[in-house]
C-alpha positions in Angstrom: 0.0 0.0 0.0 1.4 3.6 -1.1 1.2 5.8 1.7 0.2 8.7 0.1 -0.2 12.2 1.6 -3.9 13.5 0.6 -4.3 16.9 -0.9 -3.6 19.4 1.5 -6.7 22.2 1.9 -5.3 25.9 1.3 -6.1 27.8 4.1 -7.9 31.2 3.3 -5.2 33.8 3.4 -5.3 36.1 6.5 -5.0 39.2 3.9 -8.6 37.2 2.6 -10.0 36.7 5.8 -9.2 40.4 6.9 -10.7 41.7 3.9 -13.8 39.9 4.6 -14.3 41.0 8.0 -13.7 44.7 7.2 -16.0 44.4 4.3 -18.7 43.3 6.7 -18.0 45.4 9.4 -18.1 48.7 7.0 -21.4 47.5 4.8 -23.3 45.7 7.3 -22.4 45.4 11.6 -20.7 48.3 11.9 -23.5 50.3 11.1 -25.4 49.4 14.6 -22.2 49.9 16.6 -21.4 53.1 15.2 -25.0 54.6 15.1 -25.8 53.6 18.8 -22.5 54.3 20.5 -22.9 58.2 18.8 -26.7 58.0 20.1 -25.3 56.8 23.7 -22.6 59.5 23.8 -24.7 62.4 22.6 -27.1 61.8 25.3 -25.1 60.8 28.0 -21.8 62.1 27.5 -18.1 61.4 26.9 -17.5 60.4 30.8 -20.5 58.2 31.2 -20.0 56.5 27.8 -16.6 55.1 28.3 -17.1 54.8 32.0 -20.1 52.0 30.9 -18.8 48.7 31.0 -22.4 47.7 28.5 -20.5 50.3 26.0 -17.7 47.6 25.8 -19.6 44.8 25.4 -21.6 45.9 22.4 -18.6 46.3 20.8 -17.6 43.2 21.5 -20.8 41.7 20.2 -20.6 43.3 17.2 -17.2 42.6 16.8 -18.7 38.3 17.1 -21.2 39.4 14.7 -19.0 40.5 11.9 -16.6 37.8 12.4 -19.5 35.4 11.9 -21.3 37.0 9.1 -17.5 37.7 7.5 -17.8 33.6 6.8 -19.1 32.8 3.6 -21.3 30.1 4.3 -23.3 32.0 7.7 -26.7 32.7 8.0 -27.4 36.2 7.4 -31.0 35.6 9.9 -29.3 34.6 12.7 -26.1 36.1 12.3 -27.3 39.8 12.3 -29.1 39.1 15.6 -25.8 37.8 17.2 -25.0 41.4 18.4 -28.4 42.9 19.8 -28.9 39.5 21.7 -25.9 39.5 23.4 -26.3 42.8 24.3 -29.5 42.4 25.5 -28.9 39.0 27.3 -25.9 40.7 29.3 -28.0 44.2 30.1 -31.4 43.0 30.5 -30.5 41.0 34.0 -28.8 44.7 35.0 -31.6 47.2 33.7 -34.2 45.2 34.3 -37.3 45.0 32.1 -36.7 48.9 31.8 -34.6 48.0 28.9 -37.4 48.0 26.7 -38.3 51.4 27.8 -35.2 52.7 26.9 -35.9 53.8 22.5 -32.2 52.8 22.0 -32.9 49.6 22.4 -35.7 49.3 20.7 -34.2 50.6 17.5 -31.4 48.3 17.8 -33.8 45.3 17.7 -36.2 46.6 15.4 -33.4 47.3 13.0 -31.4 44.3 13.4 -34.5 42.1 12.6 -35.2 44.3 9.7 -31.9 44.2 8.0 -31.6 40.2 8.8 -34.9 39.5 7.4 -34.0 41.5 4.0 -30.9 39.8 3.8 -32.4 36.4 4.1 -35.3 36.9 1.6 -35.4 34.5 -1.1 -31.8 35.5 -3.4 -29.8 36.5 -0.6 -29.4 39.6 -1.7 -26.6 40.8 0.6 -23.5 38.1 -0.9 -23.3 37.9 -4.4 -23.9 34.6 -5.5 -23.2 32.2 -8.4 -25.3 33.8 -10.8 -25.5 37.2 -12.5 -28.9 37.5 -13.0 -30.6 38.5 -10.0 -34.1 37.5 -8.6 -37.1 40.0 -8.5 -36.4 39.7 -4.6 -33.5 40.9 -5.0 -34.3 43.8 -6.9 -36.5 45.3 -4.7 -34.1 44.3 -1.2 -30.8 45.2 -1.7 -32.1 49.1 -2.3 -34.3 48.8 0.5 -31.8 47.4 2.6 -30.3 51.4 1.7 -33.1 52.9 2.9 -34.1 51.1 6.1 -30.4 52.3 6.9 -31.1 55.4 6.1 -34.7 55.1 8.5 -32.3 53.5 11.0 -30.0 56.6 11.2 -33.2 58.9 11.9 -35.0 56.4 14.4 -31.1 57.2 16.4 -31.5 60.6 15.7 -34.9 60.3 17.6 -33.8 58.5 20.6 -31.7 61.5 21.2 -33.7 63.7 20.9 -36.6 62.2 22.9 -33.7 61.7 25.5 -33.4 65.4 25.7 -36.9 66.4 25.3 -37.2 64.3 28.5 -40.8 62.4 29.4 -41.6 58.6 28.8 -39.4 57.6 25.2 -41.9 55.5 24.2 -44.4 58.4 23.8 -42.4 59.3 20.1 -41.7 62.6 20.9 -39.5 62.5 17.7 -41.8 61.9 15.4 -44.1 65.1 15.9 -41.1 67.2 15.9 -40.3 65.6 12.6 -44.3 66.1 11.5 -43.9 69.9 12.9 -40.4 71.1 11.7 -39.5 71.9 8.0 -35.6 71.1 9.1 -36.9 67.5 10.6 -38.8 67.4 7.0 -36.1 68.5 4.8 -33.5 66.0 6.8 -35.8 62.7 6.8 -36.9 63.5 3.4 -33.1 64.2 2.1 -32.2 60.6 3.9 -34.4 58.7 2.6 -33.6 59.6 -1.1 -30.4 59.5 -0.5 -30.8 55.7 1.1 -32.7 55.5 -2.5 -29.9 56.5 -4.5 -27.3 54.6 -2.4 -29.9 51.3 -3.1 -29.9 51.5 -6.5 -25.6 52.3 -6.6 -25.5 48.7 -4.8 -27.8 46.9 -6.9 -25.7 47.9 -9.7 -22.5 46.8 -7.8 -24.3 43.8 -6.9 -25.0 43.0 -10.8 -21.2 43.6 -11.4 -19.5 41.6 -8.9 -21.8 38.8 -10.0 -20.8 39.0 -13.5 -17.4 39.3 -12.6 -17.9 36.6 -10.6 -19.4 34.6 -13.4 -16.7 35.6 -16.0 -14.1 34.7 -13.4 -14.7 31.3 -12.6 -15.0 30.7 -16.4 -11.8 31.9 -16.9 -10.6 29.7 -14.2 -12.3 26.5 -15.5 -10.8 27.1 -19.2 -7.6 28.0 -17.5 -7.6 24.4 -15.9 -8.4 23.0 -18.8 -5.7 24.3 -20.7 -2.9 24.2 -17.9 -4.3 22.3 -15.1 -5.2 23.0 -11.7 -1.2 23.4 -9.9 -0.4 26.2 -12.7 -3.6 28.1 -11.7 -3.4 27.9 -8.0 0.3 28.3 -8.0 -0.2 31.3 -10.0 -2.7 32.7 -7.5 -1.0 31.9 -4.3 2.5 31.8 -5.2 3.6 32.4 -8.9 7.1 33.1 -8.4 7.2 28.9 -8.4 6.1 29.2 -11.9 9.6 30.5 -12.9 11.9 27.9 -14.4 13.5 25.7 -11.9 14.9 22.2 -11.4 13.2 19.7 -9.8 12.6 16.1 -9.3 9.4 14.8 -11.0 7.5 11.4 -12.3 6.5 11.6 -15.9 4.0 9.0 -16.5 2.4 7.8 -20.1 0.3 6.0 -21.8 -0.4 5.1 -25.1 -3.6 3.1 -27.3 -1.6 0.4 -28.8 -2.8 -0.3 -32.6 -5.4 2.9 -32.1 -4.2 4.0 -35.4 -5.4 0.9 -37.2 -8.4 0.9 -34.9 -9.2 4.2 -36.3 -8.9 3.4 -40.0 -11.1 0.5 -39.8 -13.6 2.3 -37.5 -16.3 5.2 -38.4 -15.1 8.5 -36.7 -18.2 8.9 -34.7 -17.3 5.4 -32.9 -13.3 6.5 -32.4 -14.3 9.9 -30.9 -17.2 8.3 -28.4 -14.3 6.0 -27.3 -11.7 8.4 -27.3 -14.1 10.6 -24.8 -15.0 8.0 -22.7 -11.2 6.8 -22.5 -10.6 10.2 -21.3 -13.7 10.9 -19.2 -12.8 7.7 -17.1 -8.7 8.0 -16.8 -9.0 11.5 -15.7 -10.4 11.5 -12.7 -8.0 8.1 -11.8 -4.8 11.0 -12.8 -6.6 13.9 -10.9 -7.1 11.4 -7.6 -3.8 12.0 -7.0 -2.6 15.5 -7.1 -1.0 15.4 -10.7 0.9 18.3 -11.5 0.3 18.6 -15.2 -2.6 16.3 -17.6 -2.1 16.7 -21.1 -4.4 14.3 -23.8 -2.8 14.4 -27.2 -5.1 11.9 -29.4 -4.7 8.4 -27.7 -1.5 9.7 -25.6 -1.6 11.0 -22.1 1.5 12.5 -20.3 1.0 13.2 -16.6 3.6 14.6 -14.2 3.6 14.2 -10.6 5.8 15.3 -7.6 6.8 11.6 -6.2 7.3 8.3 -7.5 4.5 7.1 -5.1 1.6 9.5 -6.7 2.8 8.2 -10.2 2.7 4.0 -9.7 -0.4 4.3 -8.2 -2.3 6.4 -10.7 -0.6 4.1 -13.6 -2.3 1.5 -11.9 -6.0 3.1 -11.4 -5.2 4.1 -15.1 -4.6 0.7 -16.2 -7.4 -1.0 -14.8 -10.1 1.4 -16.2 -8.1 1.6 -19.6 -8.1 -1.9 -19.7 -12.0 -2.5 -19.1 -12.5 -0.4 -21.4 -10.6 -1.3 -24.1 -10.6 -5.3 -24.7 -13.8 -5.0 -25.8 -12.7 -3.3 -28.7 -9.6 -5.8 -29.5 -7.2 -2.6 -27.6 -5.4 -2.0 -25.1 -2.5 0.6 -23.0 1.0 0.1 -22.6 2.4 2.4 -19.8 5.8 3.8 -18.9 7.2 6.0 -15.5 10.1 7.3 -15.2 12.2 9.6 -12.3 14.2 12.8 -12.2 15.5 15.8 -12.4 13.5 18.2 -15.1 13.1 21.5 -15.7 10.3 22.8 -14.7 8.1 26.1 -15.9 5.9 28.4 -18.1 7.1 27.6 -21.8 6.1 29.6 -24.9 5.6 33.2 -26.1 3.9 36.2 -25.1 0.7 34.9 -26.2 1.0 31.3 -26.4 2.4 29.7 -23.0 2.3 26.3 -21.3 3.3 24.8 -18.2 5.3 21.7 -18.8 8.7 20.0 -17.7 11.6 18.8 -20.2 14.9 17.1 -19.8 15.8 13.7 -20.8 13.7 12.2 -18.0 10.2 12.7 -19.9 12.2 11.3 -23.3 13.4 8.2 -21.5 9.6 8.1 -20.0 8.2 8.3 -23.4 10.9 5.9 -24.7 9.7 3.4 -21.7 5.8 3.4 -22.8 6.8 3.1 -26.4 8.5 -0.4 -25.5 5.7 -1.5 -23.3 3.2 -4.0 -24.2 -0.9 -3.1 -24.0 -1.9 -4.1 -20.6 1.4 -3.8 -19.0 3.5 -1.0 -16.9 6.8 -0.4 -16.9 8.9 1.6 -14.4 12.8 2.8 -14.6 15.1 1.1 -12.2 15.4 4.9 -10.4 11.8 4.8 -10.0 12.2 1.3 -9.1 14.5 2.1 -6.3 11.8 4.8 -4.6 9.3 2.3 -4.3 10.9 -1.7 -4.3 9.0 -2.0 -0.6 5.4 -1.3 -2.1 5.1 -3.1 -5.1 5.9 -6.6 -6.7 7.5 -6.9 -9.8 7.3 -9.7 -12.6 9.9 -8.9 -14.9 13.1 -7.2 -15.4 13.7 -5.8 -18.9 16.8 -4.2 -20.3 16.0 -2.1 -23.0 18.0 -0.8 -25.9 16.2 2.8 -26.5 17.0 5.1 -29.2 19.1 8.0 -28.6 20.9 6.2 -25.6 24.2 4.8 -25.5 23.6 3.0 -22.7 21.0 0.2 -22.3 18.1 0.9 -19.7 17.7 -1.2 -17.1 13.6 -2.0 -16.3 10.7 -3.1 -14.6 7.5 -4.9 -15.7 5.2 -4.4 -12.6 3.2 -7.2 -11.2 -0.5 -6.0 -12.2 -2.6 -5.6 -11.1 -0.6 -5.3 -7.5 -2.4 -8.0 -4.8 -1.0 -5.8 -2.0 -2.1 -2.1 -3.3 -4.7 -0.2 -1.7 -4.2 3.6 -2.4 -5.2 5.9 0.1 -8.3 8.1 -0.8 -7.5 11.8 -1.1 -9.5 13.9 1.0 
């Protein structure tokens, strides 16, 4: 049995994760703290504010609510009530049930609920999702989301002024003076269509990051296609490694022996449906373990990966689903592995590039497969020599390739291998 070391998960970068929570706190939870704690200090004061030890801990809870809505996957219900209840569940045991007399309160729950229930209407309007086109619920509750921010910055605006009116704050003193005073009309009126105008500006971000969103993991998928899944990561996370560089690395191939016959004998509509489905079920053997590189080129497949280990045991997975598949059309795979040192990086011009590796290794690789028989795999001694405790071995073949002085000393594998039992990535 390989031991084989499954594919490790990237963690999310802290620059990400930062970026997330700051996004969140600036377009979402910050927006309670910061509207409250200037309510709280206008009406009670720069010494009583930070002398309030209830002052700290709604910061604190909203600091737990943006980290948890900062996660892609939280609920935007619950997770904008996260603040106002712990708030409440500390204060309430201290004030009494005089914290719902107090219209600070109040506004915070009122508000909380209303922005969680927007942003848990059907579309989830507040994350951009998968899709660029967006739902009819969506179109009416990201602007409204705007202006019930906008009504949430007047209902603070009320609570101090009530609290310096004086009297009972549930009696809404702020809303005659805002029924009575052309200033109080001018200022709720300019708010709310400004929380109008700021709507309509996020819908239309919305819409973009959506379709960049869209266009982005297009570009990502044909990316893969074309270079495979290490060059694109590498080239996201780290793509100074993309440079040239020497390196150890198993070439693996495989080759359709007597396809080219096959195909002169056979309509082209057969050849390609077989040629697909060769493909469609060796793939995902060669992705199974962590390949560097795939590359089809008509019956040919050339896969690189970082150990000897990773290598044997997809030529194996690759056999046995080549080989079901083929006898029944008279076919079969011959496979060759080698070991070494390459050269590995970007090759091509400024419009054309691929990721590859060259060197005599992938020759003598090549050169192993083309001297393999359909059904069987054959391995270099050096590769040999990495992995003699895990597999068994039927045959050893000196070959005579071209271009080498020097005859090549090899392996015919015993396969399939009684004793091999890969371990599943994860």
């Amino acid at each position: 049995m390989f031991p084989l070391q499954p594919p490790s998960s990237a963690p999310s970068s802290p620059s990400l994760s930062n970026s997330l929570f700051l996004s969140e706190f600036l377009g979402n939870s910050g927006h309670f703290l910061i509207l409250k704690s200037l309510a709280d200090l206008a009406l009670y004061g720069w010494l009583n504010y930070f002398s309030d030890p209830t002052e700290y801990l709604l910061i604190v809870a909203m600091g737990v609510q943006t980290a948890y809505l900062a996660r892609p996957q939280a609920s935007r219900l619950w997770g904008n009530m996260i603040g106002v209840s712990l708030y409440t569940l500390v204060d309430l045991p201290m004030d009494g049930w005089g914290f719902f007399h107090n219209l600070s309160h109040l506004v915070f729950w009122v508000f909380s609920l209303a922005i969680a229930l927007l942003q848990t209407l059907p579309g989830r309007s507040f994350l951009p999702g998968p899709s660029a086109t967006l739902s009819p619920w969506e179109r009416w509750t990201i602007p409204l989301q705007s202006v019930v921010r906008m009504l949430m910055l007047m209902a603070f605006y009320g609570t101090v002024t009530t609290g310096q009116l004086g009297g009972d704050p549930l009696e809404f003193h702020w809303l005659k003076l805002f029924l009575t005073q052309d200033a109080h009309i001018y200022l709720g009126t300019s708010l709310m269509l400004v929380g109008v105008l700021l709507g309509f500006r996020q819908l239309q971000i919305v819409t973009q990051q959506r379709q960049l969103r869209q266009n982005s993991q297009l570009f990502q998928k044909l990316a893969r296609w074309g270079m495979g899944s290490h060059v694109v990561n590498t080239a996201v996370s780290n793509p100074e490694q993309l440079a040239f560089q020497q390196c150890d690395r198993a070439v693996v191939f495989m080759d359709i022996r007597g396809f080219t016959l096959w195909c002169e004998q056979t309509s082209p509509q057969t050849v390609a449906h077989l040629l697909n489905a060769y493909y469609q079920q060796v793939e995902p053997i060669v992705s199974h373990y962590n390949p560097l590189r795939i590359t089809f080129t008509a019956d040919e497949i050339m896969v690189i990966y970082a150990t000897p280990q990773q290598a044997l045991a997809a030529a194996q997975g690759m056999q046995t689903v080549a080989t079901a598949l083929l006898a029944p059309h008279g076919l079969g795979a011959g496979c060759g592995i080698h070991y070494g040192t390459v050269v590995e990086g970007l090759f091509g011009g400024d419009d054309v590039r691929t990721y590859t590796v060259i060197g005599d290794v992938v020759n003598t690789a090549k050169r192993i497969e083309g001297a393999t028989a359909a059904g069987e795999i054959t391995i270099s001694d050096v590769l040999y020599q990495q992995v003699a405790e895990q597999v068994q071995v039927k045959e050893l073949r000196t070959l005579h390739l071209k271009g080498k002085a020097e005859p090549l000393k090899s392996w015919v594998i015993q396969f399939p291998a009684p004793e091999f039992s890969p371990t599943p990535a994860r």
